[in-house]
C-alpha positions as CSV (number, residue, x, y, z in Angstrom):
1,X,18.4,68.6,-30.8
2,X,19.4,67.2,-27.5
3,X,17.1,67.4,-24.6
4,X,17.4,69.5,-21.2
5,X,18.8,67.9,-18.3
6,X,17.1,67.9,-15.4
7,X,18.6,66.1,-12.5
8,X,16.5,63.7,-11.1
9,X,14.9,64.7,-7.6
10,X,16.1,61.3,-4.4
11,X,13.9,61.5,-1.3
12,X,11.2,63.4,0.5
13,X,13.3,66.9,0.9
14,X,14.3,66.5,-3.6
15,X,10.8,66.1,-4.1
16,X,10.1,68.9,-2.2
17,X,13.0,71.0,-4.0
18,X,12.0,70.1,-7.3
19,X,8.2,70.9,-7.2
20,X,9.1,74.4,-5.5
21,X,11.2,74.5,-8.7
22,X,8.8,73.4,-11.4
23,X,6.3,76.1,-9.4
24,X,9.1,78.5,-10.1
25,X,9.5,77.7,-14.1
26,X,5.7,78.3,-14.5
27,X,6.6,81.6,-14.3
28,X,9.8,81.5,-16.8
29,X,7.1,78.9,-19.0
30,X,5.0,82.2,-19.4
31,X,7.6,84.7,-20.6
32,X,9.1,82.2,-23.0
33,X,5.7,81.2,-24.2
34,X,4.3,84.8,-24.7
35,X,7.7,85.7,-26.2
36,X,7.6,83.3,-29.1
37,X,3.7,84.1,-29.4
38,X,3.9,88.1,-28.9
39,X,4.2,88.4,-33.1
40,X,1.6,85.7,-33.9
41,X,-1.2,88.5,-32.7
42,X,-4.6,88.1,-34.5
43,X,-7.9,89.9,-34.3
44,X,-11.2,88.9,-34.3
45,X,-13.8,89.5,-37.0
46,X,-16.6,91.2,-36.2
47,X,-18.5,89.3,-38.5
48,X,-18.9,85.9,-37.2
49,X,-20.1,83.6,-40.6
50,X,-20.4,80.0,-38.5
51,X,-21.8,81.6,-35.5
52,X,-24.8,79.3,-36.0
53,X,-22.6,75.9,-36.5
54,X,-23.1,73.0,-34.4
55,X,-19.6,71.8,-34.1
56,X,-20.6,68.8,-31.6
57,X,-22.0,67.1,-34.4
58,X,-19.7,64.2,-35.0
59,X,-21.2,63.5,-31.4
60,X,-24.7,62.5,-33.0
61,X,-23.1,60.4,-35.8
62,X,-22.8,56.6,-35.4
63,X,-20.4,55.7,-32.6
64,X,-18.1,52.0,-31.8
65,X,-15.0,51.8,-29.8
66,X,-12.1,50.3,-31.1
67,X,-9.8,48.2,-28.2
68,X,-6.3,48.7,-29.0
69,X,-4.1,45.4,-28.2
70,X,-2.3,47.1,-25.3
71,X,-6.0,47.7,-23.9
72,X,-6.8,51.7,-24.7
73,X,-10.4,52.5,-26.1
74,X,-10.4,55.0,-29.0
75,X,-13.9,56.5,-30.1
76,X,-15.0,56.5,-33.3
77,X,-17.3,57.9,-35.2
78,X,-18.9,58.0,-39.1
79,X,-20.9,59.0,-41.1
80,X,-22.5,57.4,-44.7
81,X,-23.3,54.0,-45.6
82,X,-21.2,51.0,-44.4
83,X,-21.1,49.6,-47.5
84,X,-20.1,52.4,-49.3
85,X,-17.6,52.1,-52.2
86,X,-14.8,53.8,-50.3
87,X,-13.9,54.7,-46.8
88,X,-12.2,57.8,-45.8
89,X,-10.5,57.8,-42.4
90,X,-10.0,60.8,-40.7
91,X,-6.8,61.0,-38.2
92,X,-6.8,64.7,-35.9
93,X,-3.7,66.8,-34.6
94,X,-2.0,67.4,-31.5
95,X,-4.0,68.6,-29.1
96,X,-7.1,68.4,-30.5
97,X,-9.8,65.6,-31.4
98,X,-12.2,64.6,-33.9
99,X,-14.2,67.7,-34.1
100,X,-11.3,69.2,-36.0
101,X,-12.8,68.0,-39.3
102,X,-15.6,69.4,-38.8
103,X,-16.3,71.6,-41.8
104,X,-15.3,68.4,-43.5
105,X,-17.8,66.2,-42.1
106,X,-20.4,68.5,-43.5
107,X,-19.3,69.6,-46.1
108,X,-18.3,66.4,-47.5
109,X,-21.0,64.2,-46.5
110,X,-23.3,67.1,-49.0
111,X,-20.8,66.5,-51.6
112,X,-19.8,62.4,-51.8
113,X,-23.5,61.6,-50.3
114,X,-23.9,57.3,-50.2
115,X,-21.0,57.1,-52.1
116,X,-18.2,57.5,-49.6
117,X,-18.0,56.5,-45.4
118,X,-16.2,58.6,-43.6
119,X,-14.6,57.6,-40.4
120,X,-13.2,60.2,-37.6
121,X,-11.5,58.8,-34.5
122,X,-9.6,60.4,-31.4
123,X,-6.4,59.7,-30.9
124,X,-5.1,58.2,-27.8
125,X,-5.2,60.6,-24.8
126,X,-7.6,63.3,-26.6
127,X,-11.3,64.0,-26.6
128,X,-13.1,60.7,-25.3
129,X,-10.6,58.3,-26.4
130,X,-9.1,56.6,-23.0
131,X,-5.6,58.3,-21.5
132,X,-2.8,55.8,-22.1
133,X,0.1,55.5,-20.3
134,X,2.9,58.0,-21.0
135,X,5.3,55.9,-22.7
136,X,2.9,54.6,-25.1
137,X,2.2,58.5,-26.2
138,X,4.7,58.5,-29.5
139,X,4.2,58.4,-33.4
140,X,4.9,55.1,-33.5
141,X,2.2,54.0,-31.5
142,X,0.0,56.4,-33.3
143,X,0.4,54.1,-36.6
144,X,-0.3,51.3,-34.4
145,X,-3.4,52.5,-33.2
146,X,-5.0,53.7,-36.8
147,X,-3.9,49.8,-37.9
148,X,-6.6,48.5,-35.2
149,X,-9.2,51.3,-36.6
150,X,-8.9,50.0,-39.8
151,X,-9.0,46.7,-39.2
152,X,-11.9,46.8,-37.0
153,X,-14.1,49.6,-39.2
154,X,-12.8,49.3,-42.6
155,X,-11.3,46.0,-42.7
156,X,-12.0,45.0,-46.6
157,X,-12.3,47.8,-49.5
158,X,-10.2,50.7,-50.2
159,X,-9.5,53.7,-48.1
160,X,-8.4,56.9,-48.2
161,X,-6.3,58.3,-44.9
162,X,-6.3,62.3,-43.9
163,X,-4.5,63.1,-41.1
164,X,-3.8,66.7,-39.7
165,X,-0.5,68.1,-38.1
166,X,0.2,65.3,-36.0
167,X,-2.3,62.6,-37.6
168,X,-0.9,63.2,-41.1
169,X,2.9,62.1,-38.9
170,X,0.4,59.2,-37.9
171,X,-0.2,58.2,-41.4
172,X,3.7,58.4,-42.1
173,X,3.9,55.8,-39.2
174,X,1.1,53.9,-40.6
175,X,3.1,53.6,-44.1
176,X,6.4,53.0,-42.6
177,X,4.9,49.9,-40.6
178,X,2.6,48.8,-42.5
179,X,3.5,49.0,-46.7
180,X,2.2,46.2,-47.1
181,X,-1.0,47.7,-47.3
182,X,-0.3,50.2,-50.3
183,X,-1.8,50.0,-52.7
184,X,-3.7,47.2,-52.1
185,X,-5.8,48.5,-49.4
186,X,-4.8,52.3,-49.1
187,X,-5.2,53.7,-52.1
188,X,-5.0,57.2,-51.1
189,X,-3.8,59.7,-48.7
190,X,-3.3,63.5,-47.6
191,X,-1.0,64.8,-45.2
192,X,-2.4,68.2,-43.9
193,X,-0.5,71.0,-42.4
194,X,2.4,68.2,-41.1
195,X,5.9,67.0,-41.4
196,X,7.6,63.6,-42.0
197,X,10.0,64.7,-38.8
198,X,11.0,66.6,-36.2
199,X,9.3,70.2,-35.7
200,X,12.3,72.0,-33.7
201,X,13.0,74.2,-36.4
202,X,9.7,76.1,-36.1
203,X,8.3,78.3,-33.1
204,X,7.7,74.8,-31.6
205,X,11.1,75.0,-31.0
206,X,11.4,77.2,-28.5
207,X,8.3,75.3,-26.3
208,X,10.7,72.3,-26.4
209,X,13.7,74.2,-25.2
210,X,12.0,75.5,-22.0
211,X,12.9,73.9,-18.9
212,X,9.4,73.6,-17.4
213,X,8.3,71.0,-19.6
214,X,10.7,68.6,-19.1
215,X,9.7,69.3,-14.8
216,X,6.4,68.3,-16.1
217,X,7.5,65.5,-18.0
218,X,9.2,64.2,-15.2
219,X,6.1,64.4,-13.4
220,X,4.0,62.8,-15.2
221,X,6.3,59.7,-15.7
222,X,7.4,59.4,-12.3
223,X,5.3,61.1,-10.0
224,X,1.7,61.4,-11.4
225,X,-0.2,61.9,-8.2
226,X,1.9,65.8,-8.3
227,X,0.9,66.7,-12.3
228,X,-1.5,68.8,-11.1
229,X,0.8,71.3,-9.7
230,X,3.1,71.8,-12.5
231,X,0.0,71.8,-14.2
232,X,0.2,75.4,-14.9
233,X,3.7,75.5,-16.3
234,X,2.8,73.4,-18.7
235,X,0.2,75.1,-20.3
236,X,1.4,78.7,-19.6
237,X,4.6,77.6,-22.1
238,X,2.2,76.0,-24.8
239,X,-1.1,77.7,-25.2
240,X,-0.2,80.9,-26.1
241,X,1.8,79.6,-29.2
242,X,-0.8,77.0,-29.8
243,X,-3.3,79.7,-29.6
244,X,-1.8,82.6,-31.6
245,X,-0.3,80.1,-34.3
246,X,-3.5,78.2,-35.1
247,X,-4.7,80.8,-37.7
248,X,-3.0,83.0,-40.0
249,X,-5.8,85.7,-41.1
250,X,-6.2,88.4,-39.2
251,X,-9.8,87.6,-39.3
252,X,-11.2,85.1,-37.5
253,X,-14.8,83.7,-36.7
254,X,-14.6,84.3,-33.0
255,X,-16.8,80.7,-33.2
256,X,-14.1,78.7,-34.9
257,X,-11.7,80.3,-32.4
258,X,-13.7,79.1,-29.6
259,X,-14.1,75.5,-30.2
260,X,-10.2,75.0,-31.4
261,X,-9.5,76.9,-28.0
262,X,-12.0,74.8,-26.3
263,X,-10.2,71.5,-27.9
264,X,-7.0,72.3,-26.6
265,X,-8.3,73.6,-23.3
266,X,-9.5,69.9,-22.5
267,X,-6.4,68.0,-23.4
268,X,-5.0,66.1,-20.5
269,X,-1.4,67.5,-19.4
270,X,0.3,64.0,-19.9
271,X,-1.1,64.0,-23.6
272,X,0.1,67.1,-24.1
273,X,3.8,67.1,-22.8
274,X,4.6,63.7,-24.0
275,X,2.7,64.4,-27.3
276,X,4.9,67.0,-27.9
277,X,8.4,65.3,-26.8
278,X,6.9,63.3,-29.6
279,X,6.6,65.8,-32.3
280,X,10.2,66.9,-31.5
281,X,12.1,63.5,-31.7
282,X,9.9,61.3,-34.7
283,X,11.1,60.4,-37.9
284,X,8.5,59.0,-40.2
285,X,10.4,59.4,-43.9
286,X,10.6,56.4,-44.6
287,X,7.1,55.9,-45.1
288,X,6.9,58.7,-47.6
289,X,8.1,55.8,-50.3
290,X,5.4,53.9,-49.5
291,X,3.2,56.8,-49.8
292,X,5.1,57.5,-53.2
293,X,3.1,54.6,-54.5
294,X,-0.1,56.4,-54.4
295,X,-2.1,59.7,-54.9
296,X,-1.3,62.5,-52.5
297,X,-2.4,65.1,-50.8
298,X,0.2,67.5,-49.2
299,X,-1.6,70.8,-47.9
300,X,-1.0,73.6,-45.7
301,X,-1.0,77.3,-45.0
302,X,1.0,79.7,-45.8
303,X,1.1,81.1,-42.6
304,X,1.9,77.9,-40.9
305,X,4.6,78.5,-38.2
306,X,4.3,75.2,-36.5
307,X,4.2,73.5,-39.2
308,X,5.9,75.9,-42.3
309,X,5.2,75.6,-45.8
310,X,8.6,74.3,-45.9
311,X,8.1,70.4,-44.2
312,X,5.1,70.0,-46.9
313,X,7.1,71.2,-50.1
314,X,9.8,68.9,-48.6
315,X,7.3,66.2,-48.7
316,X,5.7,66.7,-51.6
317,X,8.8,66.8,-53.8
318,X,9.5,63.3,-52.6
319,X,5.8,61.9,-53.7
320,X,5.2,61.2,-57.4
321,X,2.0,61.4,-57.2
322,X,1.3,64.3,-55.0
323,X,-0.8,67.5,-55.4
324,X,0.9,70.2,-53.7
325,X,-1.9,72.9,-52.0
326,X,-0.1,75.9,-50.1
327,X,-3.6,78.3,-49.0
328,X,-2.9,81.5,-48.6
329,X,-3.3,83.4,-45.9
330,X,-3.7,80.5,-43.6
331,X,-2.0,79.2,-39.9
332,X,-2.0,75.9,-38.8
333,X,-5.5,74.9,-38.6
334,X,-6.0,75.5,-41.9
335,X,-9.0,72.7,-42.3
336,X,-11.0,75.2,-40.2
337,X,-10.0,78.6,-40.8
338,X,-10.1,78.0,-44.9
339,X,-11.9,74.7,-45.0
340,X,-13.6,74.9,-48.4
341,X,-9.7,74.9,-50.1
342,X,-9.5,71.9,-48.3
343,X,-12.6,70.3,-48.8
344,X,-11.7,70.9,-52.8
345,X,-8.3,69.5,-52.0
346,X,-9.4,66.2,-51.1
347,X,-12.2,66.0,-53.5
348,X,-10.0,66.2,-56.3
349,X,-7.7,63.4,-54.1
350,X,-10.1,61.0,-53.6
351,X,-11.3,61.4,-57.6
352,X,-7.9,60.6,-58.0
353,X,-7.5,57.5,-55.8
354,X,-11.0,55.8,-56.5
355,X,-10.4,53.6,-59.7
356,X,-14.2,52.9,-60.3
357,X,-14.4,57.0,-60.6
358,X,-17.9,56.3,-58.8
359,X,-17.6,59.4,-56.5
360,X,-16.6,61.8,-59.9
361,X,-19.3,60.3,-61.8
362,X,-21.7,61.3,-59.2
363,X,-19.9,64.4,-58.4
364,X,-20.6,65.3,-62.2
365,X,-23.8,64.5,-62.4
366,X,-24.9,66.4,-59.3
367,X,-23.6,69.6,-60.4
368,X,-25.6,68.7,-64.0
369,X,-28.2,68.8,-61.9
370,X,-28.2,72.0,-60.1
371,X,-27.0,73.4,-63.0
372,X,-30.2,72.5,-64.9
């Protein structure tokens, strides 16, 4: 899909013209934004079931910086033994950070105990990882930057990678660049609620068609000290579909709603316009033949409109190995609104990918337990 055109603004007066403009397309940004959102409606339950979570955990859990070679501190954070038998690494979405695999972090740690580490990290330009600049803000770079993770935090023994909406594209990039590294090192990965390219063909679609972004993108690139008035347009075109599109159930914990809000709330505009130039242009199948090499995980909902049901059956027919999971009833943020299908999901995928079977074996002889 080729890319508005937005003639570029010469001199004081331009300037002035062009940010009286972008002002102007805030306004166009909101009807096109609430457009594609106005059937994506959800309520609220009354009910709220994790009204009592504490989803700034991960912030308690052990915590390093990894310096990327072009300079950028990314925070990390884990949880289990450092010498456990296997690491899992944990790679978040657009817009989001860490704190998006939350119920996994829990849950998981309960169920894998000393036998797995689990590592969660925030992607360049999200939650307290540093803000890069713009050009550096693909999927390409992405892979680059979940290389220097592993090689600082999990640089011997076998991993598993799960990456979410845009971190599963970042473990496509990380297979593409790096195959050298499956099987040997990776031995396992899951690929949740994502796609191995472009996302025009979704309601993302028509975000990336409206003229206010590409204002801000200009901005951002070439006159940063004015982001902060096109601010607005920005943001007026995205969060409604970000917003109505992240669940699929009509019921909701108004909780989980609230902290995926509040993660998207506190993304930097430059992340989020260049991020999602990003999702629209990258192509990341070729690493799904390097992925073909191991076990898979390729889940989603099946009320994902960003990402559809579609773009994971597409990948998973082209991995071997893979276990197909569609859940029912579930949007985009399918790890939170339906986490225990997940959670499931990758049990069964690191069981899979661990050789020594050391996690099932203790798996199975915790439920003999509680069973009695």
């Amino acid at each position: 899909m080729s890319e508005p055109v937005i003639p570029l603004p010469v001199g004081r007066n331009s300037n002035a013209r062009w940010l009286a403009g972008a002002a102007g397309l805030s306004a166009v940004g909101a009807t096109a934004g609430l457009s594609a959102a106005r059937s994506l409606r959800r309520r609220l339950t009354a009910y709220d079931q994790y009204a009592d979570e504490d989803f700034e955990l991960l912030d308690v859990d052990r915590s390093s910086v990894v310096t990327t070679p072009d300079g950028i501190s990314l925070a990390v954070r884990e949880v289990g033994p450092q010498d456990a038998p296997l690491t899992v690494v944990f790679a978040h979405g657009f817009c989001l950070r860490m704190g998006a695999f939350y119920f996994q972090r829990v849950r998981l740690t309960q169920q894998w105990g000393d036998q797995v580490r689990m590592v969660f990290y925030d992607q360049r330009g999200h939650g307290q990882s540093d803000e890069a600049p713009p050009d550096t803000y693909t999927v390409t770079q992405l892979g680059q930057d979940l290389e220097s993770v592993l090689a600082v935090v999990a640089p011997t023994g076998p991993v598993v990678l799960v990456g979410h909406s845009m971190g599963g594209m970042t473990v496509l990039s990380h297979a593409r660049q790096y195959p050298q590294r499956y099987p040997t090192r990776i031995a396992g990965a899951a690929l949740i609620a994502s796609a191995a390219e472009g996302v025009s063909r979704s309601p993302l679609g028509e975000i990336l068609r409206n003229p206010a972004l590409e204002a801000v993108r200009f901005a951002v690139r070439y006159a940063p000290r004015l982001v902060h008035r096109t601010r607005g347009a920005a943001k007026s075109v995205v969060a409604p579909i970000l917003r109505a599109a992240s669940y699929g159930d009509e019921k909701i914990s108004p909780s989980v709603v609230a902290f995926s809000e509040e993660m998207m709330h506190g993304t930097p505009i430059a992340t989020l316009v260049e991020f999602l130039h990003a999702l629209e242009v990258h192509n990341e199948t070729a690493g799904l033949a390097t992925l073909a090499k191991i076990p898979t995980l390729v889940a989603c909902g099946d009320r994902d409109l960003l990402t559809p049901k579609e773009y994971s059956q597409a990948m998973a027919a082209a991995l071997p190995k893979a276990e197909l999971r569609i859940v029912g009833g579930a949007g985009h943020l399918v790890q939170l609104e339906q986490p225990e299908a997940i959670n499931e999901a990758l049990v069964r995928l690191v069981e899979r990918a661990t050789p020594s079977k050391l996690v099932a074996l203790t798996r199975r002889l915790r439920e003999r337990v509680r069973n009695g």
